[in-house]
Structure formats: C-alpha cells, structure tokens
RODO-514100 format. One record per residue: residue number from 0; residue in one letter; x, z, y of N, C-alpha, C in turn. Coordinates in pm, 1 decimal. Each point is the difference from the previous one (the first is absolute). Example, Ala and Ser with C-alpha at 12.3 -4.5 7.8 and 13.67 -1.06 7.14 Angstrom:
BEGIN
<vexvex:0, lovo:A, nc1:1319.0, nc3:780.0, nc2:-569.0, cac1:-89.0, cac3:0.0, cac2:119.0, cc1:90.0, cc3:0.0, cc2:120.0> $
<vexvex:1, lovo:S, nc1:-35.0, nc3:-72.0, nc2:105.0, cac1:82.0, cac3:6.0, cac2:119.0, cc1:-77.0, cc3:73.0, cc2:109.0> $
END
This chain:
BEGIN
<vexvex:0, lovo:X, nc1:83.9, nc3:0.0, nc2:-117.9, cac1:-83.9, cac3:0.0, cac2:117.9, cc1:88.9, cc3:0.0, cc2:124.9> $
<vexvex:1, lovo:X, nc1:-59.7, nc3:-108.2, nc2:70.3, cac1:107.6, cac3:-16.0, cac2:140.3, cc1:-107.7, cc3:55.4, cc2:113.1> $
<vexvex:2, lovo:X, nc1:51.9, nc3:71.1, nc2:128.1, cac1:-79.9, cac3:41.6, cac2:73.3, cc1:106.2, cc3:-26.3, cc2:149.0> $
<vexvex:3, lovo:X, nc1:-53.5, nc3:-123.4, nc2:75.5, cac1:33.7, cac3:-5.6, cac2:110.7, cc1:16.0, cc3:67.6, cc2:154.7> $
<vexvex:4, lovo:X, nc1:-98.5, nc3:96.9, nc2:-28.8, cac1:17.0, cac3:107.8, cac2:119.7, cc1:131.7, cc3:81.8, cc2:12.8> $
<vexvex:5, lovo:X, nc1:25.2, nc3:-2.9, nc2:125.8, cac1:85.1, cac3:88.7, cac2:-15.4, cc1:127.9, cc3:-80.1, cc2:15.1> $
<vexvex:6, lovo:X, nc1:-12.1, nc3:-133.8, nc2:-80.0, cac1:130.8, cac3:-90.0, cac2:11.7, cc1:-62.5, cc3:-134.4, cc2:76.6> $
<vexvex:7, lovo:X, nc1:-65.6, nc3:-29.2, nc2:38.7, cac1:-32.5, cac3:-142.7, cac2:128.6, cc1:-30.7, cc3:64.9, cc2:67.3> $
<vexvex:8, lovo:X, nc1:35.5, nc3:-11.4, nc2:139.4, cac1:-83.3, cac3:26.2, cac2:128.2, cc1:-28.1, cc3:-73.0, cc2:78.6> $
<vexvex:9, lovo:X, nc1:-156.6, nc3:-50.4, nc2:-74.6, cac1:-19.3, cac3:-101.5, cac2:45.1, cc1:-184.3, cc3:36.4, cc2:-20.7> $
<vexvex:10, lovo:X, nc1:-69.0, nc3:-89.9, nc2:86.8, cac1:-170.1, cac3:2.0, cac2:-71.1, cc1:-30.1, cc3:-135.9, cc2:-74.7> $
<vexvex:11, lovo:X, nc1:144.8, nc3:-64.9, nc2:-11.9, cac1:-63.8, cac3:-142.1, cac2:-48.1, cc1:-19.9, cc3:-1.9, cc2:-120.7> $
<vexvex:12, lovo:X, nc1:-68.4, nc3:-54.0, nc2:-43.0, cac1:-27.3, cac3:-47.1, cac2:-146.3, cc1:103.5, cc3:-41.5, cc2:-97.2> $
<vexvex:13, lovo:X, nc1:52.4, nc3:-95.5, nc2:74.9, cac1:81.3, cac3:-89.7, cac2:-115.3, cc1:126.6, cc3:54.5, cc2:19.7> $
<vexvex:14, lovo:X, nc1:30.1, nc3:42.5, nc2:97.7, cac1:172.8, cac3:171.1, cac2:-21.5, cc1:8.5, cc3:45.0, cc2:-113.0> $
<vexvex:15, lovo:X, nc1:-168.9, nc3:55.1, nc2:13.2, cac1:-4.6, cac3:149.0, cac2:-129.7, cc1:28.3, cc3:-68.1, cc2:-160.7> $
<vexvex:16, lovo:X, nc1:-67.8, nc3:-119.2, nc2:34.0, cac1:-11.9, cac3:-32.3, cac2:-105.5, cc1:148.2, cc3:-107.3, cc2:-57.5> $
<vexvex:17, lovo:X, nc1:44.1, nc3:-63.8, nc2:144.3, cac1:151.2, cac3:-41.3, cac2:-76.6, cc1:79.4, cc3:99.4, cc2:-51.6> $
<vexvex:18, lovo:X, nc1:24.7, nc3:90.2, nc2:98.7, cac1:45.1, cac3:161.7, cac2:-63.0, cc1:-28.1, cc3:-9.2, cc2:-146.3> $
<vexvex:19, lovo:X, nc1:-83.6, nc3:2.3, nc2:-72.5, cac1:-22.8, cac3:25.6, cac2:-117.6, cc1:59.0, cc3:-98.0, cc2:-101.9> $
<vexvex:20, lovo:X, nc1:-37.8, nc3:-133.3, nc2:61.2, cac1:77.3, cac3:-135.7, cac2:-75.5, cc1:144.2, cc3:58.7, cc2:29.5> $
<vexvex:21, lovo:X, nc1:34.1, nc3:18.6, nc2:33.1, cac1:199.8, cac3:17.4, cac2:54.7, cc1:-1.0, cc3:66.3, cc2:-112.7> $
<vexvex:22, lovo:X, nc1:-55.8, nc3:140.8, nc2:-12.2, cac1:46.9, cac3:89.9, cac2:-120.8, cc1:-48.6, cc3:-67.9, cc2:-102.1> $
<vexvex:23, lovo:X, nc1:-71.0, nc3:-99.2, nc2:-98.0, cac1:-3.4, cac3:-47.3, cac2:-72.4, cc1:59.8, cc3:-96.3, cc2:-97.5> $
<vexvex:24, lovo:X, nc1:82.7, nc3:-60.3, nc2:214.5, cac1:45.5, cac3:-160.9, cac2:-89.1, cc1:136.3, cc3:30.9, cc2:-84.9> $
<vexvex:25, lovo:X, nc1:41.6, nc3:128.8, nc2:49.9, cac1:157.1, cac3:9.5, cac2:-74.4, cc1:2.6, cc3:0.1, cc2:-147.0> $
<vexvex:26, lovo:X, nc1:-106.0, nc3:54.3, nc2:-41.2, cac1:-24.9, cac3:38.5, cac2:-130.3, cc1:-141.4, cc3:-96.5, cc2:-58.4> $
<vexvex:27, lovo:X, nc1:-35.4, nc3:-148.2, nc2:35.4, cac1:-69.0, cac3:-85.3, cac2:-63.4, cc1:45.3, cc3:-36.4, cc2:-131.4> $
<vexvex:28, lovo:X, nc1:116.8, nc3:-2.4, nc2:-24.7, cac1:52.9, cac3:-42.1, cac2:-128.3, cc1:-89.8, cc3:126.1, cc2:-118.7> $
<vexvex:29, lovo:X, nc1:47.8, nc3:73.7, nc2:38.1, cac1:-80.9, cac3:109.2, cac2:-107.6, cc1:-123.7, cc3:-10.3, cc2:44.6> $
<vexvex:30, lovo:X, nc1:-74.9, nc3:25.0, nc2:76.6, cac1:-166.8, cac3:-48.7, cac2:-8.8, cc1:-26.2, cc3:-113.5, cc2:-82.5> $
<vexvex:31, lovo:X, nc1:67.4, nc3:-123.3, nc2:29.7, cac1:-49.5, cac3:-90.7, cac2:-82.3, cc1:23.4, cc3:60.7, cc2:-154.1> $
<vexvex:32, lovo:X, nc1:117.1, nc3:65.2, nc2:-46.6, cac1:0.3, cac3:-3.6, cac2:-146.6, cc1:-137.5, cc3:110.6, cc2:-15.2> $
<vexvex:33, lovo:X, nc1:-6.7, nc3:130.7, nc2:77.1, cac1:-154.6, cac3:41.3, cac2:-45.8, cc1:-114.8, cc3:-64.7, cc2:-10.0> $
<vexvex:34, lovo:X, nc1:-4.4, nc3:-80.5, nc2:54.9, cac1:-146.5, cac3:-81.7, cac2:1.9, cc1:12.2, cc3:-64.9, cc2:-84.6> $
<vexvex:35, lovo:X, nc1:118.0, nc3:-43.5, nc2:-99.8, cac1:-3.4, cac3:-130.7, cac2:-110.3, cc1:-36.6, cc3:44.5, cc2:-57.4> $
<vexvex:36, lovo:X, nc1:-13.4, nc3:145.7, nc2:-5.4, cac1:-62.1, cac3:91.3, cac2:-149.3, cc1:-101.3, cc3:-9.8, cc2:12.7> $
<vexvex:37, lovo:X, nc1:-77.1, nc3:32.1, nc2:-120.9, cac1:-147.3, cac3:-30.3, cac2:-50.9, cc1:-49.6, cc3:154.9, cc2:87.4> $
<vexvex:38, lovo:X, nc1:-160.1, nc3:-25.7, nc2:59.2, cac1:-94.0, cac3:84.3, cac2:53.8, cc1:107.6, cc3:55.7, cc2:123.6> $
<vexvex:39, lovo:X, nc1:58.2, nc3:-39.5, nc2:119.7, cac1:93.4, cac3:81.8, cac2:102.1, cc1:-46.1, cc3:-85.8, cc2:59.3> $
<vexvex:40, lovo:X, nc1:-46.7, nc3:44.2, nc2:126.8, cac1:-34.1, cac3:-55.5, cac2:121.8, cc1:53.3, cc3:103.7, cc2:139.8> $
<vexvex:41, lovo:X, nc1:-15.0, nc3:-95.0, nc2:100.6, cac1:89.9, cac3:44.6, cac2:138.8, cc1:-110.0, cc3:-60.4, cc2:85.4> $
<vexvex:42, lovo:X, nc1:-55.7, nc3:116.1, nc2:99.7, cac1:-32.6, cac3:-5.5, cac2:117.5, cc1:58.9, cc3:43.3, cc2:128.4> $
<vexvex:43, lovo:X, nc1:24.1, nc3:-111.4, nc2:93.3, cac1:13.8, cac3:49.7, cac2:169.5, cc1:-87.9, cc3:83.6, cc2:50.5> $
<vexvex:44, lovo:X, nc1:-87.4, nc3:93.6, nc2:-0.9, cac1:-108.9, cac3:33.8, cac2:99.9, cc1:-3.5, cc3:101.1, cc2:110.9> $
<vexvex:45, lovo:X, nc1:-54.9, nc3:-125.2, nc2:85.0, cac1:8.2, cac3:90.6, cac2:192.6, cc1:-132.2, cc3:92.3, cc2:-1.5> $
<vexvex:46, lovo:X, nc1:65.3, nc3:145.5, nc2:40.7, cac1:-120.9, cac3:52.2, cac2:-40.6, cc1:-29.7, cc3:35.5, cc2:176.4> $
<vexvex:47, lovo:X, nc1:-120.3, nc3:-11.8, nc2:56.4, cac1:-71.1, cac3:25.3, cac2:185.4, cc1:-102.8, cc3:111.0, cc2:-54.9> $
<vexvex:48, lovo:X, nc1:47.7, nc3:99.2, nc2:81.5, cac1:-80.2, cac3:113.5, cac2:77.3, cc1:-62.8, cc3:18.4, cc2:155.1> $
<vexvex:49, lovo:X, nc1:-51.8, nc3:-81.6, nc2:-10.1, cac1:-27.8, cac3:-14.2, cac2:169.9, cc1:-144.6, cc3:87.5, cc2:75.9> $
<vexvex:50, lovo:X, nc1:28.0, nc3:76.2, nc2:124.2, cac1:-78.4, cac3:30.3, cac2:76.8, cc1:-90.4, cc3:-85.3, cc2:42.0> $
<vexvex:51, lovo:X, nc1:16.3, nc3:-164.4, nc2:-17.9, cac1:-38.2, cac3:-65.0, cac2:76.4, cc1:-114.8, cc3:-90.1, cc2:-89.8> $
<vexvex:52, lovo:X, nc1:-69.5, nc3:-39.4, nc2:64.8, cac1:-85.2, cac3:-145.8, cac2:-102.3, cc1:36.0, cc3:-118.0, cc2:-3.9> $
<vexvex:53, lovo:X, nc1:74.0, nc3:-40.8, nc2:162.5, cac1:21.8, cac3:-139.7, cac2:-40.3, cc1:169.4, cc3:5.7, cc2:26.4> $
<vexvex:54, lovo:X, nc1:38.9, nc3:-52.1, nc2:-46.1, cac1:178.8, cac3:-16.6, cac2:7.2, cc1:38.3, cc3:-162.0, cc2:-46.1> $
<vexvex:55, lovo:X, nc1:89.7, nc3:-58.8, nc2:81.3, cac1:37.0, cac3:-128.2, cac2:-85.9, cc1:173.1, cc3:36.5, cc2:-39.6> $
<vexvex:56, lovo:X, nc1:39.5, nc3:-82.0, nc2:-144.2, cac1:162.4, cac3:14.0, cac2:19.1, cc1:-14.8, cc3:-142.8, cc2:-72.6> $
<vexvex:57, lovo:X, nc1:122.2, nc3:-36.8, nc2:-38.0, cac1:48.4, cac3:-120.9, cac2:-13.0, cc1:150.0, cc3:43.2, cc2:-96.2> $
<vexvex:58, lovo:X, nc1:25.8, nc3:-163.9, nc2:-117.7, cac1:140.9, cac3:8.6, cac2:-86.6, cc1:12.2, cc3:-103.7, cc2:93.1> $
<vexvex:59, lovo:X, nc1:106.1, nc3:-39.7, nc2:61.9, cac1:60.7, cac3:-115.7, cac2:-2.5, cc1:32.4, cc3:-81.6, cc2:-135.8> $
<vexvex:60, lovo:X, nc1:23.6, nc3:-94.4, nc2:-7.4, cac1:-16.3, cac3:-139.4, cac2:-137.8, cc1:104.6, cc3:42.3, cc2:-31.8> $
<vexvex:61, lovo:X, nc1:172.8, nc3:39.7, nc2:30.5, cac1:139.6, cac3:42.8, cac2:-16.2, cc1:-10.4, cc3:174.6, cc2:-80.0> $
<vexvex:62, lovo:X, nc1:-104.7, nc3:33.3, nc2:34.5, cac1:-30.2, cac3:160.4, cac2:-73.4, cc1:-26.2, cc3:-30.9, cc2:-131.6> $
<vexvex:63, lovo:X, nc1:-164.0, nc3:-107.1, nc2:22.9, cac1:-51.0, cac3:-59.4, cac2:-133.6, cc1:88.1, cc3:-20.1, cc2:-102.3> $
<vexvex:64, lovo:X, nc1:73.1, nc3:-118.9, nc2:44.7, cac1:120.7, cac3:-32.2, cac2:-107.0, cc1:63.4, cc3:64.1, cc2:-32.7> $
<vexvex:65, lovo:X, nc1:48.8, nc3:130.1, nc2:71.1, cac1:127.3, cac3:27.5, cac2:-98.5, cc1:-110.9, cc3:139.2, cc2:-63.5> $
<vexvex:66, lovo:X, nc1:-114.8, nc3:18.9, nc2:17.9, cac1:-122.7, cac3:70.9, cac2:-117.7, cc1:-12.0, cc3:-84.9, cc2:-104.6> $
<vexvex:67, lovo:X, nc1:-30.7, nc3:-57.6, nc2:17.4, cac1:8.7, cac3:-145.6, cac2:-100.4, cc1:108.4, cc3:-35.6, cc2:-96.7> $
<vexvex:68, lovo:X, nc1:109.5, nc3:-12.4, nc2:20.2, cac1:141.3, cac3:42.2, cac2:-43.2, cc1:24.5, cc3:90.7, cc2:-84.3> $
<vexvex:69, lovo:X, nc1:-46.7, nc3:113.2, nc2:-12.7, cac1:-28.3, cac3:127.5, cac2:-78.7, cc1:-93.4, cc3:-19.3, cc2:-85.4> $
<vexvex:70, lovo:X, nc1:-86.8, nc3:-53.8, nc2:44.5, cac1:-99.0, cac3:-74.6, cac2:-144.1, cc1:-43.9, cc3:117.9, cc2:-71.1> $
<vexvex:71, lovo:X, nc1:-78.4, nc3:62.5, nc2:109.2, cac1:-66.8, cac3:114.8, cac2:23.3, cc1:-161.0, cc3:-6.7, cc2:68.5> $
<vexvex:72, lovo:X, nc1:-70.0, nc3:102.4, nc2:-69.9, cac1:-118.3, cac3:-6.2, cac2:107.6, cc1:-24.6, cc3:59.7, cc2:107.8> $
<vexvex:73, lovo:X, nc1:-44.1, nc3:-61.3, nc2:134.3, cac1:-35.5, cac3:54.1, cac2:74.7, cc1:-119.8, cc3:47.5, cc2:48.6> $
<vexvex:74, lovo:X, nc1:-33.5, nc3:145.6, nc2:1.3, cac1:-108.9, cac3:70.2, cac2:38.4, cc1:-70.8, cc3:89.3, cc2:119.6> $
<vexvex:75, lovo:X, nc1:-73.5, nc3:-0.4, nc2:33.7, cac1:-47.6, cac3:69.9, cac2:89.8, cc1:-142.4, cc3:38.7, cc2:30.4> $
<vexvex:76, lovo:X, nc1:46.3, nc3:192.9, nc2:-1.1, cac1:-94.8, cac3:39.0, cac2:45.7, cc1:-35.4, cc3:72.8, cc2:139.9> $
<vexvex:77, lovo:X, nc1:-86.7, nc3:-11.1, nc2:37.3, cac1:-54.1, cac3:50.2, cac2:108.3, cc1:-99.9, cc3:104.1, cc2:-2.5> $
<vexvex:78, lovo:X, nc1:21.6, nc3:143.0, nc2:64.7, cac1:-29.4, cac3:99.4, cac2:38.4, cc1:-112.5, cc3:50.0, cc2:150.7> $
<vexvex:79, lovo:X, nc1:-94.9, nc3:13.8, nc2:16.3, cac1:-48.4, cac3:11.7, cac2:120.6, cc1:-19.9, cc3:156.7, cc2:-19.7> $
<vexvex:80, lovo:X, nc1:70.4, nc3:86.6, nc2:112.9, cac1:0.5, cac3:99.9, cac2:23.4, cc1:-60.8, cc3:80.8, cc2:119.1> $
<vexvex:81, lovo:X, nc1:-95.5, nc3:108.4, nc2:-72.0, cac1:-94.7, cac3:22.5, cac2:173.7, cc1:34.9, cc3:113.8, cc2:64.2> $
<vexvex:82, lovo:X, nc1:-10.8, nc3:5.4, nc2:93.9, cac1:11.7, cac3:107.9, cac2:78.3, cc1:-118.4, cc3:123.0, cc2:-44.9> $
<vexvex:83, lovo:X, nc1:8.0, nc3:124.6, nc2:27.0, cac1:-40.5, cac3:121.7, cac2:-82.4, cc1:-151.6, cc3:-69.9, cc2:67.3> $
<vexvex:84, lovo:X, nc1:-1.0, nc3:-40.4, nc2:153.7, cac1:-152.8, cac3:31.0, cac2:32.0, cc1:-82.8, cc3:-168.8, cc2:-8.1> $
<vexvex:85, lovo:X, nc1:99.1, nc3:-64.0, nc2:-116.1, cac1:-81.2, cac3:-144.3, cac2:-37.3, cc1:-52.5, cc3:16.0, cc2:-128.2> $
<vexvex:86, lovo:X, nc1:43.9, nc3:160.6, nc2:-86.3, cac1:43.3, cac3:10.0, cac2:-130.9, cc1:-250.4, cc3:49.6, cc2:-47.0> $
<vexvex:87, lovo:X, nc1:-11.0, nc3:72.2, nc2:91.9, cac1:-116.4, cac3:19.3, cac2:8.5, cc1:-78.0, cc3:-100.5, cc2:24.0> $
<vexvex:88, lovo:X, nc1:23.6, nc3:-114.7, nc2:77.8, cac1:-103.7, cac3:-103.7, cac2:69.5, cc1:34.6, cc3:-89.0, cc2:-128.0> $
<vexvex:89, lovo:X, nc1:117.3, nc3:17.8, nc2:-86.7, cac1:18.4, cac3:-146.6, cac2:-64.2, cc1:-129.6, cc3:67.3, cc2:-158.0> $
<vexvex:90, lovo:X, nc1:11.2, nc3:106.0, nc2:-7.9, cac1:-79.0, cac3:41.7, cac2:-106.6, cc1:-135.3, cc3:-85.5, cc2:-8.3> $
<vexvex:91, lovo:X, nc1:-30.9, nc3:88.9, nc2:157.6, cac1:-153.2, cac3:-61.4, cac2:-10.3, cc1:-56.3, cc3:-172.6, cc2:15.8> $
<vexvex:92, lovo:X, nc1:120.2, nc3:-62.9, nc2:44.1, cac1:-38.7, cac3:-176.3, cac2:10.1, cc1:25.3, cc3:-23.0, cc2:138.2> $
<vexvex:93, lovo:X, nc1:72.4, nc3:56.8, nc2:119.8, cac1:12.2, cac3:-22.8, cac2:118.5, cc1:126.3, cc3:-119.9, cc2:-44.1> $
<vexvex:94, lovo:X, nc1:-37.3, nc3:-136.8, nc2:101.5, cac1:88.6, cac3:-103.3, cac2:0.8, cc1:29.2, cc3:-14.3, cc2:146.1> $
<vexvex:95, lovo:X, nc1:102.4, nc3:0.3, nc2:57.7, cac1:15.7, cac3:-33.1, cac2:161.4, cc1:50.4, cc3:-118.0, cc2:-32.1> $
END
C-alpha cells in the first residue's frame, strides 16, 4: 500500500498519482512475474474523500501510459463526506 500524503505537495491529481507510478516502475519486472501466476491480480486505486460534491481532476495521456506499462488496473473510488450538520439532513432526504 502506497500512500501519497505527506510526500507530494501538491492538490493535483496526476502528482499524487505519478508519485505512486515512480515507486512502482523500479520494481515492474517483479510485478509482471506476480501477475504471470495463476489467480494474482494488481490494482492502482485512487481512493477521494471529499468535503465537496463537485470536484474535477484530470491524468494527463503521459500518466496513462506509463499506468498502462505496469499492466495493472486502474481504480477509483470516491467518497462524499458530510459535515456533522449535513449528517442529519442527509438521513432524512434533504438534497441542496
């Protein structure tokens, strides 16, 4: 498990996440031999906790590829996180 905080300081997207390709690519040779084995699989996944509802980020096509390269999956989940006094309104069906 790779965890980018702490080491990018950055809010961009595709930092955190080259960050992570960097620590990977040194050691692709051995990923690939795990995955030749029968039932081993490898996921990338960006995991968002956000205060917010709407957010945009972006990979650049140069991120893609070298994800791609690793011949790995890439995943993502997304988190919507409420504030204590949305935590009551979201119970009952309040949508702003």
């Amino acid at each position: 498990s790779f965890d980018s905080r702490g080491q990018v300081q950055s809010t961009d997207l595709g930092d955190h996440v080259l960050w992570v390709v960097e620590q990977l690519e040194p050691v692709q040779i051995h990923i690939a031999s795990l995955l030749s084995q029968k039932d081993i699989h490898a996921e990338l996944t960006i995991v968002f906790s956000l205060f917010t509802r709407e957010w945009n980020a972006s990979l650049s096509p140069q991120v893609l590829r070298r994800i791609a390269s690793l011949n790995i999956l890439l995943g993502v989940s997304i988190y919507h996180l409420s504030y204590p006094e949305e935590q009551s309104e979201s119970a009952v069906g309040v949508i702003r």
